[in-house]
TIVO-2410 file (N, C-alpha, C; in nm, 3 decimals):
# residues 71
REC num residu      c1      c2      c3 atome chaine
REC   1      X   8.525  14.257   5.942     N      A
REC   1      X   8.412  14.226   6.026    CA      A
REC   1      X   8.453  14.243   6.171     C      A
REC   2      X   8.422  14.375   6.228     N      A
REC   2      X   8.469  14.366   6.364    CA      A
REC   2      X   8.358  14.300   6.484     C      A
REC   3      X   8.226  14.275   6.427     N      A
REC   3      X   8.166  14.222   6.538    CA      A
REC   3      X   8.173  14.058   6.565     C      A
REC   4      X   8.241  14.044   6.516     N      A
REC   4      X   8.226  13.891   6.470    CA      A
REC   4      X   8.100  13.810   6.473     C      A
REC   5      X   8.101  13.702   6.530     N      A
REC   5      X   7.950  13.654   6.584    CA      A
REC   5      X   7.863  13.718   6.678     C      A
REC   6      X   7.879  13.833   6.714     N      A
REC   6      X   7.790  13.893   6.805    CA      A
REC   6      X   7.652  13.874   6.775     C      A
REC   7      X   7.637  13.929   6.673     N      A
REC   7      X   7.472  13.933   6.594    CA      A
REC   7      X   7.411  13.824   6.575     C      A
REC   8      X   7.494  13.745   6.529     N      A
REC   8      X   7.421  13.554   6.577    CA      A
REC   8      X   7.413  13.549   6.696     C      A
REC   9      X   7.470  13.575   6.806     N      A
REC   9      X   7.445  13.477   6.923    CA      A
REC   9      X   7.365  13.572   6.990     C      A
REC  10      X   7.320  13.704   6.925     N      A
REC  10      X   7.227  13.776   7.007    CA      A
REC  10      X   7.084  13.778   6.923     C      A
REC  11      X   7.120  13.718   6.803     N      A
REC  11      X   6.981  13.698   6.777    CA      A
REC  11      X   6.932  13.547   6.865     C      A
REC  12      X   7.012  13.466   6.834     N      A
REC  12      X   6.947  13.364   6.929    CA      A
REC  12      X   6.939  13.343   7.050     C      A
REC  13      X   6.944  13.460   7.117     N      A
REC  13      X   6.926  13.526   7.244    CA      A
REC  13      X   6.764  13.575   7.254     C      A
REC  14      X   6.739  13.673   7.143     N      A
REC  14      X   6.663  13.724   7.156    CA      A
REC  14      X   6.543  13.627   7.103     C      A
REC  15      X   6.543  13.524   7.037     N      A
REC  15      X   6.449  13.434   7.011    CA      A
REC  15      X   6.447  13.332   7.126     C      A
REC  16      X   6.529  13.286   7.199     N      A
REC  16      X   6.508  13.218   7.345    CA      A
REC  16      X   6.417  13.283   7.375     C      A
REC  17      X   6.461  13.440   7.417     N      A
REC  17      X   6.378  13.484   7.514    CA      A
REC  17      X   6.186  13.540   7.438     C      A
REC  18      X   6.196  13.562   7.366     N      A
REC  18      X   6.052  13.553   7.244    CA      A
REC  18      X   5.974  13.395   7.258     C      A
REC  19      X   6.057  13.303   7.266     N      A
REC  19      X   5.978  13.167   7.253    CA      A
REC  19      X   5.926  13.122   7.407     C      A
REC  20      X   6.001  13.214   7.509     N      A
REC  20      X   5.909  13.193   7.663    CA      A
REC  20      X   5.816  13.233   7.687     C      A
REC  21      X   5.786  13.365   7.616     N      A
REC  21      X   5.665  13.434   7.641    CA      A
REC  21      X   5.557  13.316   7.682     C      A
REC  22      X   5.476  13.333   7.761     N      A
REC  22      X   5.365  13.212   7.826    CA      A
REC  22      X   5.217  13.327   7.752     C      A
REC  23      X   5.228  13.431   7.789     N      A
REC  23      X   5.080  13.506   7.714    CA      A
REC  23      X   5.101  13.494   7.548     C      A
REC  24      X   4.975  13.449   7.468     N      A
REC  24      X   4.978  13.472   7.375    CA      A
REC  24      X   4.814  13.573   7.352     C      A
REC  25      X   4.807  13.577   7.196     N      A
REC  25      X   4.703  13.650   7.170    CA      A
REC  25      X   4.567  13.588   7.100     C      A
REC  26      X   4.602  13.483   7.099     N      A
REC  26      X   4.482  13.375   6.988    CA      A
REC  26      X   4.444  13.309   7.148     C      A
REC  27      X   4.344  13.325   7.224     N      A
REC  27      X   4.257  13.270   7.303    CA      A
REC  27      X   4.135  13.205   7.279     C      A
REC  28      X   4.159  13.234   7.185     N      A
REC  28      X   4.012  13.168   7.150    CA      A
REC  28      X   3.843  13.231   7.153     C      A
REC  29      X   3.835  13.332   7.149     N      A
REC  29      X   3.765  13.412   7.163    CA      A
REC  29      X   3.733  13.514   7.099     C      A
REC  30      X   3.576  13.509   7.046     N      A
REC  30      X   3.547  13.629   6.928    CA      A
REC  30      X   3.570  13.777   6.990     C      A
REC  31      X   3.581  13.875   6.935     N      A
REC  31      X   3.594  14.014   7.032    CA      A
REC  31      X   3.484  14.015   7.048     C      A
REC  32      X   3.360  14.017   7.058     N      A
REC  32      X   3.238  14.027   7.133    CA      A
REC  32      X   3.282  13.957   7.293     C      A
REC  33      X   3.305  13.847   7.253     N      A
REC  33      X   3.329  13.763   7.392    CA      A
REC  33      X   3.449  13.836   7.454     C      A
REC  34      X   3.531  13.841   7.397     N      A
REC  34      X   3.677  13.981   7.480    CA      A
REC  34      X   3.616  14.054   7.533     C      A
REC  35      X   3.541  14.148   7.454     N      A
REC  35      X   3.503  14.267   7.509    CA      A
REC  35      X   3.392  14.245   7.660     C      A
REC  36      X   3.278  14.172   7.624     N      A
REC  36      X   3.244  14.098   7.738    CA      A
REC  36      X   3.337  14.040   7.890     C      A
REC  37      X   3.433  14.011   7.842     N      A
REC  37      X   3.544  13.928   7.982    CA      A
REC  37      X   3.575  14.057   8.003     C      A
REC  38      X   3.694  14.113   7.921     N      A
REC  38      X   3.740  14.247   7.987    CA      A
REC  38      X   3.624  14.344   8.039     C      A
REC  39      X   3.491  14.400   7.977     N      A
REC  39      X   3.434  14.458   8.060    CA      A
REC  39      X   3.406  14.429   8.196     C      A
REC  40      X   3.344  14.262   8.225     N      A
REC  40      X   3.382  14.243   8.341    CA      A
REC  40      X   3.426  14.274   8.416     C      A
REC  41      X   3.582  14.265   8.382     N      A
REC  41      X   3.662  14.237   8.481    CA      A
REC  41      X   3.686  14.353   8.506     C      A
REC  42      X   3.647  14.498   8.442     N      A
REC  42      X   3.683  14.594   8.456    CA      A
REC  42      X   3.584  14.663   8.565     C      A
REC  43      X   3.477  14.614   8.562     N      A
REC  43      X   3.341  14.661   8.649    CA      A
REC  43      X   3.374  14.580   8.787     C      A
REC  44      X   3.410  14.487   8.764     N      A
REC  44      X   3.459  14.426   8.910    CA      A
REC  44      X   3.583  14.450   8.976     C      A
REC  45      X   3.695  14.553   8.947     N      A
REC  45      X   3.806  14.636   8.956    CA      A
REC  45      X   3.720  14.726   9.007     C      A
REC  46      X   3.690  14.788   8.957     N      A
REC  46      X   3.592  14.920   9.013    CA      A
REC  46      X   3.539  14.897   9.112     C      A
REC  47      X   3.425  14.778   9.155     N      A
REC  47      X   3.327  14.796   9.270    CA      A
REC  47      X   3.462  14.701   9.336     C      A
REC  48      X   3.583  14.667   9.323     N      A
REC  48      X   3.658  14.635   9.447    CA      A
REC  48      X   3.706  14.756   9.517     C      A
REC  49      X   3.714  14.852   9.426     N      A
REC  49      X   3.801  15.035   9.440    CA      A
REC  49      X   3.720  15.102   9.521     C      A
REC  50      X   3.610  15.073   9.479     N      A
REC  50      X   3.480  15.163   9.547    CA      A
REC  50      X   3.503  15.105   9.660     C      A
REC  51      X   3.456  14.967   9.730     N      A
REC  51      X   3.468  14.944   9.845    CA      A
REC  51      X   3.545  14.951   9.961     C      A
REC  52      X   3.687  14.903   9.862     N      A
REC  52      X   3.811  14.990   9.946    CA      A
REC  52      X   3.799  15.093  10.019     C      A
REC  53      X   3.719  15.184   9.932     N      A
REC  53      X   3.731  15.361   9.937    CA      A
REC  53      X   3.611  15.384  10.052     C      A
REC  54      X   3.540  15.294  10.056     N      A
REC  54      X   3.412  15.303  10.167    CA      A
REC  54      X   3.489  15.260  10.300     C      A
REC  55      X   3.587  15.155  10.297     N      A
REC  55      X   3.606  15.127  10.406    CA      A
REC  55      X   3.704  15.228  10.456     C      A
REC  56      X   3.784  15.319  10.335     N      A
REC  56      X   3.881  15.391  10.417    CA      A
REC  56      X   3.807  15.510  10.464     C      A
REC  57      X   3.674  15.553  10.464     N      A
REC  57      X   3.619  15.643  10.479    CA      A
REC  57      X   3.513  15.716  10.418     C      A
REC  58      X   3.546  15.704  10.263     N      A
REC  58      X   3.455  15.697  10.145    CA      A
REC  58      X   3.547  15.847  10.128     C      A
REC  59      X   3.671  15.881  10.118     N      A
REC  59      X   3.777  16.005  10.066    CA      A
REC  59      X   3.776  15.970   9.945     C      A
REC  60      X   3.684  15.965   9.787     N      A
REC  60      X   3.759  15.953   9.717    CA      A
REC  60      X   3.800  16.029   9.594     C      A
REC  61      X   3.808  16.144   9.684     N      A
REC  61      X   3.800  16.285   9.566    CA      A
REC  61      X   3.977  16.278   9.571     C      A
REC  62      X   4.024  16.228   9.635     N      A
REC  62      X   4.227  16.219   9.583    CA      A
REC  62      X   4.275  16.351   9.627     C      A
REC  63      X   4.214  16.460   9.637     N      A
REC  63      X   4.278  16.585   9.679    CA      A
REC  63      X   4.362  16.599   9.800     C      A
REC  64      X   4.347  16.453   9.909     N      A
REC  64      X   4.434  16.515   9.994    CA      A
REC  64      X   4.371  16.673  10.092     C      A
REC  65      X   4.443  16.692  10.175     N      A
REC  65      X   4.445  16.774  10.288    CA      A
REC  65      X   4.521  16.890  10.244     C      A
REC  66      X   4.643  16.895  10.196     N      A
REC  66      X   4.695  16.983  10.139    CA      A
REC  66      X   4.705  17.067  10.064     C      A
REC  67      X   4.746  17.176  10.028     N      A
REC  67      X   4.719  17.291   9.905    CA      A
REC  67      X   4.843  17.328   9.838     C      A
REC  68      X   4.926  17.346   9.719     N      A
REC  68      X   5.031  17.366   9.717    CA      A
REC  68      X   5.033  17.547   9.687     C      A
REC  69      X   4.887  17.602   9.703     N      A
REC  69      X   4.854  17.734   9.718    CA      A
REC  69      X   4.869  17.800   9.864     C      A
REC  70      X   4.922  17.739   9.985     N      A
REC  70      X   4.833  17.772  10.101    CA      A
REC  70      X   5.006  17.907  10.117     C      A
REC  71      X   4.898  18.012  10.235     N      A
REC  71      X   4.980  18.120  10.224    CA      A
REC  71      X   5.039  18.131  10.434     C      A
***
């Protein structure tokens, strides 16, 4: 046995660090209601992006000024 206890003390390494996790996945919530929150929050990501993009000018085609064609 050349590893000796390695594999024990790294499994209970790796279960320390598994039992901190703070997010879990049982919230309490039917996926209707998920899908509802996350859409939300996803439409309100967006009209924060959009506004951003108004205040920087309303640029929000991403192309930049540059061409990596220019002669």
């Amino acid at each position: 046995m050349t590893r000796g206890n390695q594999r024990e003390k790294d499994r209970e390494r790796a279960q320390a660090r598994a039992g901190n996790k703070g997010k879990t996945k049982d919230d309490g919530l039917t996926p209707e209601q998920r899908r509802e929150r996350d859409g939300k929050a996803l439409q309100e990501k967006a009209a924060k992006k959009a506004a951003q993009a108004a205040a920087a000018g309303g640029n929000t085609a991403g192309g930049g000024t540059g061409s990596k064609n220019k002669k």
